[in-house]
Every structure is written in C-alpha cells, then in structure tokens.
N, C-alpha and C positions, 0 to 999 in steps of 0.2 A: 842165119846171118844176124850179129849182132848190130844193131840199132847206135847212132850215139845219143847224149843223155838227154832229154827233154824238159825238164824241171830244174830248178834250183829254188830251192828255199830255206833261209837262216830258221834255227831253232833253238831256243833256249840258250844260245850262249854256242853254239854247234852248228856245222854246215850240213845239211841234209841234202844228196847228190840222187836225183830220179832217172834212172836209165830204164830203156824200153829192151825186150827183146822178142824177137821169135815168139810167136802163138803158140802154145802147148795144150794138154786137154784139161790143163784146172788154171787158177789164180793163183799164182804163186810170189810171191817176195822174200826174197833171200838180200844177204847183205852184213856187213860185220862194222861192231861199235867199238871205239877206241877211246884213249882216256885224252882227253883236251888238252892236258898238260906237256903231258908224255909221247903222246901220239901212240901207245903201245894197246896191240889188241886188250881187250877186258872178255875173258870167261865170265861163266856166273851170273849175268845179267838176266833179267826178264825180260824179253821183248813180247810185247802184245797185240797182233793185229785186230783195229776196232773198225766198228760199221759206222755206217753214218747217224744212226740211235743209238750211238755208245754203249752196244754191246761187244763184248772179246769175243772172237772168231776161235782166234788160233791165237795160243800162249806157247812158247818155248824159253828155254834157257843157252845163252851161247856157247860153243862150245871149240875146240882146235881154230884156236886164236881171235876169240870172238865172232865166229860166223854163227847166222842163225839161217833158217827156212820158215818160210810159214807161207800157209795155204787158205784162200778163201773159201768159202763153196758158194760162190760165186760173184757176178761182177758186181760193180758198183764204188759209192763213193769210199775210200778206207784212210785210217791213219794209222801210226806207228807208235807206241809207244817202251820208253827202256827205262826200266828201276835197276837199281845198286846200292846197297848198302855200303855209304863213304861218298856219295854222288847224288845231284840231283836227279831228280825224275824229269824226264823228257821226252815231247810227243812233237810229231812231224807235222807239219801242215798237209791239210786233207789232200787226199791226190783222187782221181779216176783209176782203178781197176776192171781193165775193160777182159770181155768173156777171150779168158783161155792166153790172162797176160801175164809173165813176166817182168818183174819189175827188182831192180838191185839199188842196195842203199846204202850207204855211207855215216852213220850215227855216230857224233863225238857227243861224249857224257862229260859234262864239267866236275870234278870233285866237288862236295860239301863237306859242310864241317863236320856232320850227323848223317845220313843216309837214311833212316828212318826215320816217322814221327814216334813223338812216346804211344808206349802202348796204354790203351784204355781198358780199364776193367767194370766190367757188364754182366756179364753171366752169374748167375745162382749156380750152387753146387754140384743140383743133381744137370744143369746142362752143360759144366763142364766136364762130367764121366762122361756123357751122353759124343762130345766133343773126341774123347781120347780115345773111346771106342772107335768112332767112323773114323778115327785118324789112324785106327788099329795099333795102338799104342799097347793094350793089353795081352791081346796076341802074341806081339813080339815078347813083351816080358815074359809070356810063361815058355815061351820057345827059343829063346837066343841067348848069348853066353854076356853080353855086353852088361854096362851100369843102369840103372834105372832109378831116379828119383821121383816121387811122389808123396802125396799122403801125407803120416805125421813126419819121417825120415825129414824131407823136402820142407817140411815147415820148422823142425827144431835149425835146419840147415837157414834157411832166411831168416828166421831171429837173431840168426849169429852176426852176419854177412853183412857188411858194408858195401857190396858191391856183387854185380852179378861175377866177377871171378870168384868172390870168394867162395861163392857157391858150390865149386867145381873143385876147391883145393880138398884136398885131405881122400882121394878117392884112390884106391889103390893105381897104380898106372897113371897118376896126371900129378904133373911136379907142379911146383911154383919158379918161375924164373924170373929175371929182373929184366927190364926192357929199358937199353941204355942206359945200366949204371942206376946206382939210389936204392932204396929199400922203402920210399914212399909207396903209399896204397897206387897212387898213379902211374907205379916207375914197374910194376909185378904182373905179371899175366898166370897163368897157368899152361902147362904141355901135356900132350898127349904120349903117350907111349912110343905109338903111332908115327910121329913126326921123328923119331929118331931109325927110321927103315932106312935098311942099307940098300934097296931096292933100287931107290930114285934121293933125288931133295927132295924133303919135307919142308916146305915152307911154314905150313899149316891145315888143319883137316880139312875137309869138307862139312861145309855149319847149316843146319836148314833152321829156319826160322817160321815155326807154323806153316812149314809143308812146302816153303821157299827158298832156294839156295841163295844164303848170302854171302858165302864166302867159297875158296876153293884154292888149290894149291898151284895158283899161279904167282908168276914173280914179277908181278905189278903190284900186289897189293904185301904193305906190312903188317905183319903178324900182329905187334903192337898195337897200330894204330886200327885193326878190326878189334882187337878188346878193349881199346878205349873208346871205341863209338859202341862195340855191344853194353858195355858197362853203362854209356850216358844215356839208352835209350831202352833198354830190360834191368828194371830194379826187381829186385830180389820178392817184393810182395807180389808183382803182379806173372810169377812165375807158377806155372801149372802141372808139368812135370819135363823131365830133361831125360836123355837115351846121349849115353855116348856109349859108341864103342874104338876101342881103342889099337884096333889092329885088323887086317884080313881074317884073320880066323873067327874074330866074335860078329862078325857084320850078316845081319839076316839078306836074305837073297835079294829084296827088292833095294836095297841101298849099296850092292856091289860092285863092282865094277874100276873101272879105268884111274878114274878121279879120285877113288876114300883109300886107297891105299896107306893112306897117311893118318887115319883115324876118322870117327865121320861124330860129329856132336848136333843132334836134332834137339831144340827148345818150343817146347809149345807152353803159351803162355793163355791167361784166362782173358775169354771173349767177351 
C-alpha cells in the first residue's frame, strides 16, 4: 500500500518531494531528475546516495526518462545527491532511511553555465599510465577497432588545438560542422560517424568523462551547447588520452549497449 508524501524540502533552486512506501527487505530510493527549465526528464545524470559521514553508498546514472534506483545497506540518516554536465550540482536535505524503506523522489536540476569545474593537473607521468591502466584503457587499444589518442600522436595533436574540438577534428569518421551558422572556432563542433545511423536519431554520442557519463543521446540536451562547455572546461593540455569509437561495430563489449549506438567518445584527463 502506497504511503502519501511525508517530507518536502526546497534544494538548490529545485523541489525535492519524500514519499514513504511499503517495507521491503533493503533501503531503497528510487525517483527521477528533470531539467528546471524544461520540466523534461534528464538521462545521464549521476545520482549518489550518501551516509551521514559523507560517504557514497550507492552511485548510479539515470536512465529511460531519468529514473534512477539506489540501495542502502542499511538504515539510517541519507542524502541524495545529482551532477550533470551543463547544470548544477545538487543535494537533498538529509532524510531518515529507516530499516527496509522505500522512499521515491522528485529532483529538479537547475542548468549552469558550465556543468563541470576546470580540470586540475597533478599527477607525474608514470601515475598517469598507472591511471590508464586500472582504467583499462590499454587493453582496449590493443583489442578494439575504435581511435585511440595518446602519447606523442595526442601531444603534437594539443600543440595544434585551440580547443578541446579541435583535438578530435581530422580523425577519420569525425567531421567538423557548424553549429548555427558562422565558421568562428565557437560556431564548429566535430561529428561522429556514428550520429549519422539510420537506426534511431542521433542527437549525439554517448561522452564519458574519466569514467563518468556526461552526455547521451537524449533530446533535452544540445549538441552544441555540450561542446561548448566540454571546450570551456577540457583544455587541450590537461588531456591524457581519448577512445572514440564511432559506430556499433568498433565498440568494446563493456561500453555496448542501448545508449552508444550513436558513437561513444571516452576522455580521460591527467589527475
């Protein structure tokens, strides 16, 4: 028997809705994030369920219309937290998760200008191979048909580049396009092969960001305006190596699926 809601608490610019239900045999919270503006579900997000010593429990990403699940292992105080790249970050006011509860939630993400902070560069050399390894980054290149930047390639490639697209342009399979008109560095993106499948729409690929989706081929978000916040927040120096692949058939098994149809571009940057 469903419960009605018990909670209400404002967050970040967003209404945060706590409903009870029915006792089950774990901690669960389920619930779907929408875009503030739009009111339109948002894929791709990170939801994080944290304890009360700000540890993450249970991370997932949303998925068929921004729904998410997550699971505690067990009761106590918890909060919610949702990133997006193009939006702020935003966490729930703490609730009670009490033993073997259901709780459903309602997260509006406000857009930002930027969606990520700039990246910071830290690591020494031999801990960034050390990095691309446990990422299995080498793996895949000696086993998958896709692109792979590194190395000297990847460094004569950022000496050139004005911009994290440019990075991307001149690779076989990835055009340059204009975005509204202009031929200005701000007005150009680059495409996938990928996004041209007669499949489905191709909006845009699927984009991981050091092992994070921040993009996906939903039609909330523009294409555009995801390469001009990847452009203002991944400069071309602090890039470490990049995997796109550009089609179903070059995609290694662990990045397959529903979603990359459309091309899938992974960015790991230096830690």
């Amino acid at each position: 028997m469903r419960l009605k809601p018990v909670a209400r608490a404002l967050v970040a610019g967003g209404m945060l809705l706590l409903g009870a239900a029915s006792a089950s045999y774990a901690q669960v919270v389920r619930g779907t994030v929408v875009d503030s503006a739009t009111a339109k579900p948002l894929d791709a997000c990170w939801v994080s369920l944290i304890d009360s010593e700000g540890h993450v429990v249970h991370r997932v990403a949303t998925v068929n219309g921004g729904r998410f699940s997550l699971s505690a292992p067990g009761p106590g105080n918890h909060l919610v937290q949702v990133e997006r790249l193009g939006y702020r970050t935003v966490r729930s006011a703490q609730f009670a998760l009490k033993d073997g509860a259901e709780i459903e939630l309602s997260l509006v993400l406000p857009p930002a200008a930027v969606g990520l902070e700039p990246v910071t560069v830290t690591a020494a050399p031999e801990g960034a191979t050390n990095y691309l390894h446990r990422a299995g980054y080498f793996e895949r290149k000696r086993s998958s048909q896709g692109v792979y930047l590194d190395g000297p390639e990847l460094e004569e490639r950022r000496k050139r580049a004005r911009d994290f697209a440019d990075v991307l342009r001149a690779i076989p399979g990835v055009s340059t396009v204009a975005l509204g008109g202009g031929s200005s560095v701000d007005n150009r993106a680059f495409r996938l092969r990928g996004m041209e499948s007669l499949v489905r729409p191709c909006r845009m690929p699927l984009v991981y960001l050091d092992g994070m989706v921040v993009a996906a081929n939903d039609h909330g978000t523009s294409w555009g305006q995801l390469v001009r916040e990847l452009n203002a927040v991944i400069y071309p120096e602090h890039l470490l190596a990049i995997e796109v692949y550009r089609g179903p058939s070059e995609l290694p098994m662990q990045y397959s699926g529903a979603d990359s149809g459309c091309g899938v571009i992974l960015i790991w940057t230096k830690r």
